[in-house]
N, C-alpha and C positions, 0 to 999 in steps of 0.2 A: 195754234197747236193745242193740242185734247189734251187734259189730266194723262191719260195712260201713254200718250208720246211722251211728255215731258218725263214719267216717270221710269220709261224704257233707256231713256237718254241720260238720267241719273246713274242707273245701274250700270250702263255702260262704264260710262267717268269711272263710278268705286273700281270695277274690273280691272283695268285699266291701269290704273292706279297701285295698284293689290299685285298686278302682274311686275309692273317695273320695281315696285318693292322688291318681290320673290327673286327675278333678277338680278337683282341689287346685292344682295344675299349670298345668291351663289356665288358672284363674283367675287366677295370678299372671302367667301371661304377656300374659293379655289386659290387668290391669291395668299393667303392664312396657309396654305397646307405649301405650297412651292416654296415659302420664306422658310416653312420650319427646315425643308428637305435641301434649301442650297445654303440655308444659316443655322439656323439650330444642332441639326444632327451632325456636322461633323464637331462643332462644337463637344458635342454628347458624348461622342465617342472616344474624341480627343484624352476627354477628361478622364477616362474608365483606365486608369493606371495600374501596373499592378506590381505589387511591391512584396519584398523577399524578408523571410527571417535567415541571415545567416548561422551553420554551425563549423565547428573545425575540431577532424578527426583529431584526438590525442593517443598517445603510450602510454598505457599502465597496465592496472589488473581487475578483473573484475570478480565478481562470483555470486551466487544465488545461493539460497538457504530456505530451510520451511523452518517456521516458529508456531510452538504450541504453550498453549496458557495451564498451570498447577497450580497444586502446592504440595506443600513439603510433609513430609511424613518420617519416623524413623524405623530401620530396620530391624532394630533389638527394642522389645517391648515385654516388661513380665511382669506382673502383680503377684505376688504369693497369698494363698491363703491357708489355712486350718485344715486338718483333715477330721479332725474331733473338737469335739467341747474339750476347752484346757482354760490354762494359766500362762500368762506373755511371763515368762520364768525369766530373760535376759534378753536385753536389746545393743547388738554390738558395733554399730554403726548410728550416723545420724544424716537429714537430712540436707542435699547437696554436696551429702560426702559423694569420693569415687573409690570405686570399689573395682574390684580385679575379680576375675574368675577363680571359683572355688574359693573366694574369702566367706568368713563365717556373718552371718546379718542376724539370726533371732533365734532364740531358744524356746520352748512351749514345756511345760509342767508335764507332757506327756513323757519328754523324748524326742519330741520332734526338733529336728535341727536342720534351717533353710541358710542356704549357700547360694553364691550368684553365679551363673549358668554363661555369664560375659561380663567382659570389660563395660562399664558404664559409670551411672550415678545414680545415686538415691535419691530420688525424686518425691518421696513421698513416703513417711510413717504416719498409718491411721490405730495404732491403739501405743497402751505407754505400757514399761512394767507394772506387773500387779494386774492388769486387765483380767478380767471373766470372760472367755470369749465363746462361740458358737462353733459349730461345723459350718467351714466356708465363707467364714470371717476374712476378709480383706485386710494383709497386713502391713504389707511394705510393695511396693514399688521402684524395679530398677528400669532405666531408661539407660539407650546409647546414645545419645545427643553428636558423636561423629559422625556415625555410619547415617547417612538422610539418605531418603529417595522420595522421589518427585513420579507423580502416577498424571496422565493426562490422557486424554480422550481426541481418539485421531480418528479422521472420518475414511471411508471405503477409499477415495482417491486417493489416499496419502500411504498408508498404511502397507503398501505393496511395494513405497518407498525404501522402507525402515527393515532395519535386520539387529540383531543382536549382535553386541560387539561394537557396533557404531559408536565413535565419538562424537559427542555433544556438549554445547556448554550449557550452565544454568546460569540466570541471572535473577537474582533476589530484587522483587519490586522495591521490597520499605529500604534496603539499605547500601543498592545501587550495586551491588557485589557478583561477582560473574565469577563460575567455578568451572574447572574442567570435569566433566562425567561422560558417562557408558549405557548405554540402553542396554539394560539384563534381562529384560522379559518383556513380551508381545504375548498379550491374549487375545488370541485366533479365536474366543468365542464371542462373537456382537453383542453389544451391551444397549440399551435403549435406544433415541433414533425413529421417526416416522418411517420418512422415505429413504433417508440415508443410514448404514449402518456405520457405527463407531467402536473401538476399540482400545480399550488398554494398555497403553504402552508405560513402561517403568526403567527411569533411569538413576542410578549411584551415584552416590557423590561423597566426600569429607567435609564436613563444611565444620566452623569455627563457633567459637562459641553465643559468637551475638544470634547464629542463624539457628531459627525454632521451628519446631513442628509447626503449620498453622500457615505459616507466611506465605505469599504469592511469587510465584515466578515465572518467569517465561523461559523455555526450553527452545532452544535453535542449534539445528542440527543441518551442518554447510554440504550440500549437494554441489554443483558443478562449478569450475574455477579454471580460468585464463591468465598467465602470468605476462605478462608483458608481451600486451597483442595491443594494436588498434582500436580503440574503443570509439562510440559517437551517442551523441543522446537520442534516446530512442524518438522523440519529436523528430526530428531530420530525416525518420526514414517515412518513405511512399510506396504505398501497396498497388500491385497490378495484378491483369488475368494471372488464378492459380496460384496468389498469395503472393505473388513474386516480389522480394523487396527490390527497392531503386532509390538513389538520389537524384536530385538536380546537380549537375555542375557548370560552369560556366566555360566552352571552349574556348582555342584563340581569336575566334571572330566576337569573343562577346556573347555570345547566345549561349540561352541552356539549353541541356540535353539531355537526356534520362542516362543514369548509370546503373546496372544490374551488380548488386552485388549480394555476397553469401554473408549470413550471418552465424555466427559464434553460441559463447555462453550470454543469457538473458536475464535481467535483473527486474527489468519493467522501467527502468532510470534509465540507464546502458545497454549499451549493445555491443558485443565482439563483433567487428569488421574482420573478416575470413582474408576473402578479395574482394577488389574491387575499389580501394581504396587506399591512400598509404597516409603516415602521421603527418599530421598541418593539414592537409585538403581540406579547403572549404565545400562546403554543401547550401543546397538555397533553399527555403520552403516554401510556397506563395501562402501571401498572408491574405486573406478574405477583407476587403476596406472598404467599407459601410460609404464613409467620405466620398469616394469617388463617383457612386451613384447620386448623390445629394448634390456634389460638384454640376453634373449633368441635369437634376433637374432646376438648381437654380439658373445656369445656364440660359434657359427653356422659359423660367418663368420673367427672367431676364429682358430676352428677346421680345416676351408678350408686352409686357410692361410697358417699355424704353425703361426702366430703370436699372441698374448696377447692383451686382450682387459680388460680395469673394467669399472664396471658402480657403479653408486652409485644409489642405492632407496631412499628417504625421504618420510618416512611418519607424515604428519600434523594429527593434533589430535586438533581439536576443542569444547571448554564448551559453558556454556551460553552466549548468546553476549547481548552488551549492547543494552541499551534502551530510543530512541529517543535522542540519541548521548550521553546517558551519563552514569552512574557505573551502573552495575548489581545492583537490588533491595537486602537490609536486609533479605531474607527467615528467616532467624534465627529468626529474630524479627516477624514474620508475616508481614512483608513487602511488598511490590512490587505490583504495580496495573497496568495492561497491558489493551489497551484501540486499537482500530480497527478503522478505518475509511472508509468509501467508497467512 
């Protein structure tokens, strides 16, 4: 046999060889892919659970509100001064006295005689008797420290809300204090704002004596309110074609079903239940579980292996949550009053 026979007969063999390999191959992958499809995947599927957050309708009340951020200002404000060069001739009054309208406060070497123009208090003497003074000398200062008002900046969308006359309350940041007041005035002319226009609204109030010009408050003014309706937590509801709200419920067979129901007053926490619904019905959410995928492909990596793998699934199940950090409202009692801000 010749060098090039011997060498054609080589290549043969490798061929040969290379083929029952390649064969070899397929076989184990065709049998790799039937194992996953008559063991692994129902496996896979098996595992893809899928689990509820329960809620249950309650009775009470709800209601919605927009809140705007101030401060405080008063409505009686007057500094007197000099009409001429004189002499501070008498001073009849002192400061953080209270003074009444038409009491007498200072005399000037002229004649001149200044009298308080409102109930308030003396806030402030800046010259003493005997003084030399100028035209337009700065003398005394009466303030009305009852009458306050609160000026805040409400933007285009709100603003078409709000009427004069409206009741409001204030609440004092530094000393936790909430007062009943009245929006007196809306100014219809836009006040700075890029894109949006904002405007001046001003509301009245009585406040006491701890509460000063200067201080921060928030104004909240209660728009729409349901007295003893149906309520559910806004989580529970399911949106469909055309915005339509719906729940899950659970029928007599066990299975859910979608319920269409109408909603009420909105809080963004609560929701008034119209119909569709009555107090105690439980509602389901499906909860999204990460678990359940990872269940399936340990599963899978399982089968490749021969080793053993567990997973554990937890499912959380969530009810009513508290409200402004504190216990869920009395329903039983007609309880509970949920309130919005913006």
């Amino acid at each position: 046999m010749t060098v090039t026979e011997k060498n054609k007969k080589l290549k043969r063999k490798r061929r040969a060889k290379w083929v029952k390999k390649l064969i070899a191959w397929v076989v184990f992958l065709a049998l790799l892919t039937g194992a996953f499809y008559l063991f692994v995947l129902p496996d896979l599927s098996a595992s893809a659970m899928t689990t509820y957050d329960s809620y249950t309708a309650a009775r009470g009340t709800i209601s919605n509100s927009m809140s705007f951020s101030g401060s405080i200002s008063v409505v009686n404000n007057e500094t007197m001064t000099s009409e001429a060069a004189a002499t501070v001739r008498k001073i009849y009054v002192t400061e953080g006295e209270a003074v009444v309208t038409g009491q007498k406060l200072m005399r000037l070497s002229d004649g001149e005689l200044f009298k308080a123009d409102f109930d308030g208090e003396v806030n402030e003497i800046t010259v003493a008797e005997g003084d030399e003074i100028s035209a337009n000398t700065s003398l005394i200062q009466i303030v009305d420290f009852t009458n306050l008002k609160v000026s805040m900046r409400v933007d285009e969308y709100s603003v078409t809300d709000l009427s004069v006359g409206e009741a409001c309350t204030v609440t004092v940041t530094a000393l936790d204090t909430t007062f009943d007041s009245t929006i007196t005035h809306i100014n219809r002319i836009s006040s700075g704002g890029n894109s949006t226009a904002y405007y001046t609204v001003t509301a009245e109030f009585a406040g006491t004596e701890n509460v000063l010009p200067g201080m921060q408050v928030t104004v909240t003014i209660p728009q729409d309110e349901a007295d003893n309706v149906v309520i559910l937590n806004r989580d529970a509801l399911s949106f469909g074609m055309g915005n339509n709200a719906y729940v899950l419920t659970k029928n007599d067979a066990g299975e859910m079903e979608q319920v269409t129901v109408e909603l009420g007053v909105d809080n963004d926490n609560y929701v008034e239940i119209k119909s569709g619904l009555n107090e105690g019905d439980t509602v389901y959410v499906v909860v999204e579980s990460a678990a359940s995928t990872a269940s399936g492909l340990a599963s899978l990596f399982s089968s490749l292996t021969g080793g053993t793998t567990q997973t554990t699934t937890t499912t959380t199940t969530t009810g009513m949550p508290s409200f402004n950090g504190g216990t869920m409202p009395d329903f039983a009692n007609g309880g509970g009053n949920f309130s919005r801000g913006n």
